[in-house]
N, C-alpha and C positions, 0 to 999 in steps of 0.2 A: 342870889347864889345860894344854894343849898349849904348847909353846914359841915356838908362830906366833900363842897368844890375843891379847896384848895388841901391839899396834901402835904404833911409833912414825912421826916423820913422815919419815923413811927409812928404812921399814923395810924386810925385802926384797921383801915383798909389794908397796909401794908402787911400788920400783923397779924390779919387774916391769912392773905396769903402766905406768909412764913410758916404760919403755924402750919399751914394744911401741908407746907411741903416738909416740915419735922413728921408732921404723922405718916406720913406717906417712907421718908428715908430712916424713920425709925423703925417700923415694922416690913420694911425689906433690911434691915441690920439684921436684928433680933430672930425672923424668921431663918434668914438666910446662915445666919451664924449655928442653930441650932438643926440645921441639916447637913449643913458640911460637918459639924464636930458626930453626928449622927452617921453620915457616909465615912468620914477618913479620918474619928479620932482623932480628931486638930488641936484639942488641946490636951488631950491623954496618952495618946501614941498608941499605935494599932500594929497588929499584926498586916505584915509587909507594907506598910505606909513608910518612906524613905525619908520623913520628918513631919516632926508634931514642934508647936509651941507649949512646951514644957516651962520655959520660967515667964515669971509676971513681966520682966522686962520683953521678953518675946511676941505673948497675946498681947500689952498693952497695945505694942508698935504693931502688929497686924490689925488688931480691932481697929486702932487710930485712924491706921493707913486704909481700911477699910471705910471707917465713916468717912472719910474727907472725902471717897471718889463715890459715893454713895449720894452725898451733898452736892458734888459738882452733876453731876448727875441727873439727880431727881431735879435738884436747881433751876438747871438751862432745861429741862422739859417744861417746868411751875413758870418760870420768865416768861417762854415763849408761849404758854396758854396762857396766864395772867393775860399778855399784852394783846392778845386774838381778843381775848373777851372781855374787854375794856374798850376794843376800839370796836366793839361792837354792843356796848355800852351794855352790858350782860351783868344785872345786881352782885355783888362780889360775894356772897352765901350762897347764891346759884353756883358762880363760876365754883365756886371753891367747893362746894359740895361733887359736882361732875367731877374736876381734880382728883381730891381725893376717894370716890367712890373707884373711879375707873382705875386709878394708881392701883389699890390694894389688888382690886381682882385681876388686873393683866399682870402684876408681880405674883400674886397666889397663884395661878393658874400656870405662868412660866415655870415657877420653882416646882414647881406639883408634876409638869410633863418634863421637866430636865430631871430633878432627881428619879421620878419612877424610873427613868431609863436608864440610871446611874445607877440602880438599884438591882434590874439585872446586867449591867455590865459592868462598865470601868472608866474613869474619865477619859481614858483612851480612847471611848468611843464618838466618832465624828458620820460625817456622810459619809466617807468614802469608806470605813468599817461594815457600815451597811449596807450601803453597795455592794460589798463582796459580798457580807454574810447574805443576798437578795439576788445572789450571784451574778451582780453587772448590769442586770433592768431594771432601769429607774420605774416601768411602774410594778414590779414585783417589789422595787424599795417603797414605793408607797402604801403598798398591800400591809410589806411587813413590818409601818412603825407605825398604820392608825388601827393596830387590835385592839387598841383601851380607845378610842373616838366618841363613841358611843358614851363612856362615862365620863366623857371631856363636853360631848353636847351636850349631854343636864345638867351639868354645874353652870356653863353659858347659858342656859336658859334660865335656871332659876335666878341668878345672878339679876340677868333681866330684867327677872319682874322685881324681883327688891330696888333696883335701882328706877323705875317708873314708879314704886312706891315712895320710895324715899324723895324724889324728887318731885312728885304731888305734896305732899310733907312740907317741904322746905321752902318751896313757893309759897306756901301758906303763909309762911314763916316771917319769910323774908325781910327787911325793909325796904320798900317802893321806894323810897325816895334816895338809895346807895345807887341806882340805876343811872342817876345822872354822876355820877363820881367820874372822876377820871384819875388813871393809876400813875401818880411820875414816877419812875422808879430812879429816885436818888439814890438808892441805894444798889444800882447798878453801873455808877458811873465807871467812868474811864482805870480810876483809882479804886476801883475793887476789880472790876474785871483783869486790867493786866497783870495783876501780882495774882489773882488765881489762877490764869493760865497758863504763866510762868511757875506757878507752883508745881501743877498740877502734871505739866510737862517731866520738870525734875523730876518730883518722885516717879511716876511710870518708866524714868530712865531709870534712877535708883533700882528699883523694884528689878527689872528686865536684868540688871549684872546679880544680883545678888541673890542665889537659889532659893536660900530658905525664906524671902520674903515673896519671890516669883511662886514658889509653889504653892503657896495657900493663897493669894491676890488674885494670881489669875484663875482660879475656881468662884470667885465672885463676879458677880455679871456684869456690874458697873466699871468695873475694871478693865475684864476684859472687852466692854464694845468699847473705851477711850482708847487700849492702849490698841486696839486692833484700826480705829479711828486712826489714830496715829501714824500708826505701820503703815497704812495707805498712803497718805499723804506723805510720806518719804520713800515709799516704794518709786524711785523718779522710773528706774528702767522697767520696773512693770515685771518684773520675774517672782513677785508672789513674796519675794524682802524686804524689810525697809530696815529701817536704823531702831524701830522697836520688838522686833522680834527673838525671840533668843534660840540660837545663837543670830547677833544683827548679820546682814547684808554687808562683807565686807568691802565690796568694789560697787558700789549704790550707782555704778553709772553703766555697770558691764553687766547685761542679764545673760552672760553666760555663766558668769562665775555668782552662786548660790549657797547657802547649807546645804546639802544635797544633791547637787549637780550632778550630771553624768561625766564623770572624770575621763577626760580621752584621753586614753595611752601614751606615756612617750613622750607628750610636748612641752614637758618642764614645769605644767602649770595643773596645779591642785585645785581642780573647777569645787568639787564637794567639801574640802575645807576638811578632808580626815586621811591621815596617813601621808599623806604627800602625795609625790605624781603616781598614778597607778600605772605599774608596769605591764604589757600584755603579752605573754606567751600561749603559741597554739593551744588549744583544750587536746588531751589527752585522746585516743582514740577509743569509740565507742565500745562498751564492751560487750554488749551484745551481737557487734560487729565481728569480735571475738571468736563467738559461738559458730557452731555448725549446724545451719538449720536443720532442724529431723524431729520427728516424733517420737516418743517411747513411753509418755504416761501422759493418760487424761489428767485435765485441770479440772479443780471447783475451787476459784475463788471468792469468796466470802467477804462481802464490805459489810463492814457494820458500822451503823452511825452514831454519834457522838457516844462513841465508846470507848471506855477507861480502862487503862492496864491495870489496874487493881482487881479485873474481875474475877482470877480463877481460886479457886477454893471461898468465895465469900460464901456467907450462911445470913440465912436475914429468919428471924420467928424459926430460929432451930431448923431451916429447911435451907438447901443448896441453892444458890441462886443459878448458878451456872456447871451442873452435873454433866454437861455433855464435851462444854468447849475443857473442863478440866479432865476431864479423863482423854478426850485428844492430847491433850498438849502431856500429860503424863503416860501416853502412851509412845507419843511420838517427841517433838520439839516445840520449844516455847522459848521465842530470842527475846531477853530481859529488855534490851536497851533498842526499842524503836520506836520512831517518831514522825509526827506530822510536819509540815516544815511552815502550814501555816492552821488554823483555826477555821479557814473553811472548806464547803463538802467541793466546790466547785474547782479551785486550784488546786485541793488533793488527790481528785479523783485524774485532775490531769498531770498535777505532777507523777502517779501511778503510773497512767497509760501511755501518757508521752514522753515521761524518764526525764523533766525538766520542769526547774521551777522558771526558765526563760520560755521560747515560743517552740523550744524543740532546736534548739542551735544542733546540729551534725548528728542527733540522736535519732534513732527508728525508732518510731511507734510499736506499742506491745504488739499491741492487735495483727499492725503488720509483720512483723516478725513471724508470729505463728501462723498466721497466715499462709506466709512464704516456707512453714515448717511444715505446713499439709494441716495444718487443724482445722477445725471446721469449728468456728465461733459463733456463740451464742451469749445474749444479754438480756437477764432478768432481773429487774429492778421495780422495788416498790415505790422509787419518786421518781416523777415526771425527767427523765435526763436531757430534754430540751431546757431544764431549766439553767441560765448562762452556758446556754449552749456546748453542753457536754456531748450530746452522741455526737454531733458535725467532728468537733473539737477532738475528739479522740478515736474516732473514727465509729463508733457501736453502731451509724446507720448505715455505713456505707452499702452497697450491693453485695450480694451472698452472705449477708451476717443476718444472722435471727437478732430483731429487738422486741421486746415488751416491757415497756414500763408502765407507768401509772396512765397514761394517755390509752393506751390500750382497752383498759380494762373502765371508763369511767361508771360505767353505773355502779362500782363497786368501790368509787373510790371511800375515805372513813369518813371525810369532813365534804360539808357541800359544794364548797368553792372549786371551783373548775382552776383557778389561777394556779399557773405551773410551780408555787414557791409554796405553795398551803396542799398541792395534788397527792396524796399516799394513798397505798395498797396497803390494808392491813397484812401480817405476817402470813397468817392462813391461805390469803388469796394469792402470796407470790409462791408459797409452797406449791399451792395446787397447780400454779401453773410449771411450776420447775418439777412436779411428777407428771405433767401431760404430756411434756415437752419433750423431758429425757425418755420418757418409755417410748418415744417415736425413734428417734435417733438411732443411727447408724452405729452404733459402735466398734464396727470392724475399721471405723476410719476415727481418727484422734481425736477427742472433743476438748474445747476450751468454752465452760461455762462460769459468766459471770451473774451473782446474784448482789442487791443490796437491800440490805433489811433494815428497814424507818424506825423500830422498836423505839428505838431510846434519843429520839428525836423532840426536842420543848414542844410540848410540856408534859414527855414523857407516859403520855398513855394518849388512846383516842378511842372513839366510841365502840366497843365489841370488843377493847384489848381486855383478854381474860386475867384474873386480877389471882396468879398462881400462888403468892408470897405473900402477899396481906389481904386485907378488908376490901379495902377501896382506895384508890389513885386520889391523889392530892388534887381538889377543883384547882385549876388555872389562878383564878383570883385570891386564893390561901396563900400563892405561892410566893412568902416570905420571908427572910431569915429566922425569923423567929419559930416557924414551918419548917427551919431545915429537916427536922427525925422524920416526917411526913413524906418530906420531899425525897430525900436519900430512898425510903422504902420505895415509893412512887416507881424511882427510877431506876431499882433494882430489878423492882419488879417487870419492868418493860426488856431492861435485860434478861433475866429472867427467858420469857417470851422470846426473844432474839435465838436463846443457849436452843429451847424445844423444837424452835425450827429448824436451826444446824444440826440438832439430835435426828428429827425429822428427814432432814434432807439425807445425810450419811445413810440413815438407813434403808430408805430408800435403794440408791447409790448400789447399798450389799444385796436386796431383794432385784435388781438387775444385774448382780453376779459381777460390775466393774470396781466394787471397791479397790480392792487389793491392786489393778494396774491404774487409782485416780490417784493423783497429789492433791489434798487440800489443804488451802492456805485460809488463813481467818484473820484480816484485817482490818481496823478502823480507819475512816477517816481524819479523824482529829478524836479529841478525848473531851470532856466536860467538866467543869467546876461545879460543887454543887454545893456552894456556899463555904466549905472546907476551908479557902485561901481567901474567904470576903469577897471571893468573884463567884456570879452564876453563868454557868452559858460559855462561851467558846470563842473564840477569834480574838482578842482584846488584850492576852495575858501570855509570855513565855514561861511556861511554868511545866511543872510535870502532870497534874490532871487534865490541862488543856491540850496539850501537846506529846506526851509520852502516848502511845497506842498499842495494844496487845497485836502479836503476830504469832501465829501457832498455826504448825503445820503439822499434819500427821506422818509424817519419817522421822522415825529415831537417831540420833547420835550426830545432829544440826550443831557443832560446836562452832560458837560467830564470837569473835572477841573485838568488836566493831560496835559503835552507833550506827543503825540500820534506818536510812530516810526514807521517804517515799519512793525518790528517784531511783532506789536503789533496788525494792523491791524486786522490779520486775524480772532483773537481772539475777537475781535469787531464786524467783519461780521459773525461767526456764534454767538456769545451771540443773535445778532440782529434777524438775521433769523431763531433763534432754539426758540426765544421767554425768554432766558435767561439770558435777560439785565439786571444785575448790577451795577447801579449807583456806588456803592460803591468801585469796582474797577476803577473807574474812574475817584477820586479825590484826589489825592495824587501830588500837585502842586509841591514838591519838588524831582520825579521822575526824573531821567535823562536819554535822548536819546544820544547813544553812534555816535559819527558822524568820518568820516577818510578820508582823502586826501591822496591817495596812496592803498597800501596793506596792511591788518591787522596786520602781521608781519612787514612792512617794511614803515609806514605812514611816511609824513612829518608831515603832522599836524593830531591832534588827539582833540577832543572835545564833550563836554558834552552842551546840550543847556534843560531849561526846561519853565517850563509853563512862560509864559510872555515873549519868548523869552530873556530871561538868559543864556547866553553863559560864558563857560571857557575854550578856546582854550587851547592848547601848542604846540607850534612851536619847533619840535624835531630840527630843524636845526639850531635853532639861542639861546634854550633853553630859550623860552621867554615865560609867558605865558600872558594871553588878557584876562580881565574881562568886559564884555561886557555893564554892566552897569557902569563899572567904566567911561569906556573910555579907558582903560590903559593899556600899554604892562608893563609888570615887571619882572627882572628876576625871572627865575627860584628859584634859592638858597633863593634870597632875599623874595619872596613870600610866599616860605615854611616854615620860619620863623615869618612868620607875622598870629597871632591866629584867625586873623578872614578869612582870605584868604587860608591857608591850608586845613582846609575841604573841599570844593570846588575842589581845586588841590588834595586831595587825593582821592577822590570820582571817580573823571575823570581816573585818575591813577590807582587804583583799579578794575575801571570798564573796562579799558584797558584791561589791566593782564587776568584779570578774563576772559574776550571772548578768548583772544587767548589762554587762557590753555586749556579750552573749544574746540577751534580747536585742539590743539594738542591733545586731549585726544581723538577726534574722530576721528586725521586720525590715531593715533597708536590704537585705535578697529577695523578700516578698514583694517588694516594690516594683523590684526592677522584673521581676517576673511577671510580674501584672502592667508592668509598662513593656516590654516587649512582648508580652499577647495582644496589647491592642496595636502595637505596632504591625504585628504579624497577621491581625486581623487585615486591618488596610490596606 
């Protein structure tokens, strides 16, 4: 018998493998501790981070609670290889070498592709973020999370060869005669196993009640696949809860009732677990229904992308950034307080033209409205608007409407990619087409022309965009906080670019003698963080860079004492240009715009912001909610409680419910519309 047969419970064989899984859950601690305190200030406290471990008693009990699920962890991964390669009699400096070679780089390489993406966004970000921001096509979502791949395949390659190196190496090394060993693992008896998975248990419960240990825990990766491990295995009814999620699953046997459930009206029973039973009253009647359809001013409305209401009067290198959209908006009106109600171009551009952030519950379509008012519509756009299905969805392809967008034009598009989520027109090319187009047109009959300009679209410049405001545009791969002064200019500059084309266009406009009988409107999509708030980029944050959006129209004396949403727009552009402007609807300061982070069914965060920029967030994941003049995260439970703070949170709450029963009432009419056409087929 070899001298390595019989094994003790330290033996050396043992203590190899121990060691290799210390080295292994030490440099996923270590690493991992110093990119989360890197992203969220974890143990400093950061601007807008809603908790830091500030005393030693705090970090100890995070680091602690940290290593233990780092060790159970790494652990049952080393257990289950150890005991593969033992029963396959594989030298234990081999095995252990593979172990930890392969540990470090699939942990290096995870943390390296999860924080860069945390880096521009927000831990908020999930699939279904990207989804939207990818606008709903899974494979436009794959387009648009492998644009670093390329520098994720030469780190897997070189990787590679070090490890066929080092493993040439090591077999040299080796001792032959470990090969006949065989591993008892006494040290995994019955009596260590069950008090760590009753331990282990606990705390992830522990952890799941108590906020400020849930919010730094589950940004660790060992934590959260156990505690998400878990959640499954108690999910019995399969609706996506279980007993470890927060807030838990409180009827683990009824998958109607959820965190977030669609609350049905009236039956006494709080399926979503916020406000109580949602009551449901008719939706108010349409107000564009209101209206009297007619003509009396051309339209140019103006989308601009990922653009920030901070823009008028900025100066970047002693030069204007924006000389054309500022002397509109000081010639005419510029309403302070309006907003995107979500972070992307795809439910913006429909909550605009369908006047809903549901499926269109009882609302008309912009397009048809004017339609029905005698205009004659036309859509120019510099991105591909098939992308999640925008022109079907809001109507821009129907018959008798002019469309061109990026699909039109492609041998001109800026980047090579044909793919509908990467497709743009630079500025220039949708100018030229918005002066071919109007110099044909009719103008004895009403025009409704839509344009949208990609300018300031990540990563804020593209090949040929003229560089009016600085040097040169921030390369892609600079682009990091530490690059913000860089990046800020970057993306002034692409506005900038945006201001000369609207300059461009207006004049235009007056060199066909229609200014004076156009309305133009200038609206964004959503707005952009640019590092300012520790966020880059858009969809991810309720905030006012991400969400507040510039609206300037050219008519003077536009007085709105109102938070103005997307939805609400349209109903402003024709009051405006039908000559049936009511002030009176447009002062009710205590209105609220409905705003989402995620999908209307399925947000993380959900919020209501109104005139003065007044926010009341709630963070479905942490049950927190944020009063924005307070300063203050507070819980859930404990703020519904409190008489002055509950309206506010019911209001947000309410106004929730209320859209998504709305969606559900429109897709179950769609149904049945589609089921009696195939009945009427037959």
């Amino acid at each position: 018998m070899s001298k390595f047969g019989k094994q003790s419970l330290w033996s050396s064989t043992t203590k190899l493998h121990l060691t290799s899984v210390l080295i292994v859950v030490c440099f996923l601690q270590i690493l991992e501790l110093l990119l989360l305190q890197r992203k969220y200030d974890l143990f400093t406290g950061g601007f807008l981070q809603p908790y830091s471990y500030l005393s030693w008693t705090d970090r100890v009990s995070f680091i602690g609670l940290g290593l233990w699920m780092d060790l159970v962890f790494i652990g049952t991964l080393g257990t289950a290889w150890f005991w593969f390669t033992n029963r396959r009699v594989t030298r234990p400096l081999v095995a252990a070498y593979f172990f930890v070679f392969s540990g470090l780089s699939i942990i290096g390489i995870w943390l390296a592709v999860k924080f860069k993406i945390l880096a521009y966004f927000n831990d908020t970000i999930n699939f279904l973020i990207v989804q939207n921001l990818g606008g709903g096509n899974i494979v436009d979502v794959l387009a648009y999370i492998t644009n670093e791949a390329t520098m994720y395949g030469i780190t897997i390659v070189s990787l590679s060869a070090l490890f066929w190196i080092g493993l040439h190496i090591v077999r040299q090394v080796a001792d032959v005669d470990m090969a006949e060993s065989k591993f008892a693992m006494n040290w995994l008896k019955v009596w260590v196993v069950a008090p760590t998975v009753i331990l282990t248990v606990a705390i992830v419960w522990l952890v799941n009640s108590d906020f400020s240990l849930r919010y730094g825990l589950e940004k660790k990766s060992s934590y959260e696949f156990i505690s998400n491990m878990l959640n499954q295995l108690t999910d019995i009814d399969r609706d996506g809860y279980g007993l470890f999620t927060f807030p838990p699953d409180p009827l683990p046997l009824d998958p109607v009732i959820y965190p977030g459930a669609l609350d049905l009206p009236d039956n006494g029973i709080d399926e979503d677990g916020y406000g109580g039973d949602f009551h449901w009253t008719s939706s108010e009647p349409d107000p564009l229904t209101q209206l009297i359809p007619k003509a009396k001013k051309n339209i140019l409305l103006v989308v601009l992308e990922s653009t920030r209401s901070d823009l008028l009067g900025v100066t970047l290198n002693n030069k204007p950034v924006t000389p054309n959209l500022t002397a509109l908006a000081n010639q005419g009106s510029s309403i302070d307080y309006s907003y995107s109600h979500t972070g992307y171009t795809v439910t913006s551009l429909t909550a605009l033209f369908n006047r809903s952030l549901s499926s269109g519950y009882r609302r008309i379509a912009l397009a048809d409205f004017l339609e029905q008012s005698g205009y004659s519509l036309s859509f120019i756009s510099g991105q591909d608007e098939s992308f999640g299905d925008v022109a079907t969805t809001t109507g821009m392809n129907a018959p008798g409407r002019y469309l061109f967008d990026a699909r039109s034009a492609l041998q001109d598009r800026v980047y090579p990619s044909k793919d509908s989520g990467s497709l743009r027109l630079s500025e220039e090319r949708v100018l030229q087409e918005f002066k071919s187009h109007t110099s044909k047109m009719n103008w004895d009959n009403p025009q409704f022309i839509y344009t949208n300009l990609q300018a300031a679209h990540f990563p804020y410049s593209h090949p040929g965009m003229p560089a009016l405001i600085i040097d040169q545009p921030i390369p892609r791969s600079k682009i990091t906080v530490e690059n913000q002064s860089w990046l800020e200019s970057t993306y002034w500059n692409a506005v900038a670019v945006a201001d000369r084309t609207v300059g461009s266009m207006i004049m235009h406009l007056k060199e066909l003698g229609v200014y004076e009988q156009t309305l133009v409107m200038i609206v964004a999509d959503h707005g952009e963080s640019l590092f300012d708030d520790s966020f880059l980029g858009h969809g991810h944050a309720l905030n006012q860079s991400q969400t507040r959006i510039p609206l300037i129209i050219n008519q003077p004396g536009i007085d709105i004492h109102t938070a103005v949403g997307q939805i609400d727009i349209a109903n402003l552009l024709v009051q405006l240009a039908t000559g049936q402007f009511n002030e009176a609807d447009w002062n009710n300061k205590e209105k609220p715009v409905l705003q989402i982070v995620g999908s209307l069914d399925n947000p993380q965060l959900i919020g209501i912001v109104s005139y003065g920029e007044i926010r009341t967030i709630l963070d479905l994941r942490t049950r927190r909610v944020y009063f924005s003049d307070l300063d203050h995260w507070d819980e859930f439970d404990l703020a519904w409680k409190n008489p002055t703070l509950k309206p506010r949170i019911q209001t947000l709450i309410e106004l929730w419910e209320r859209t998504r029963w709305e969606d559900y009432l429109s897709g179950e009419s769609t149904k049945n519309q589609q089921l009696n056409s195939k009945h009427n087929n037959h």
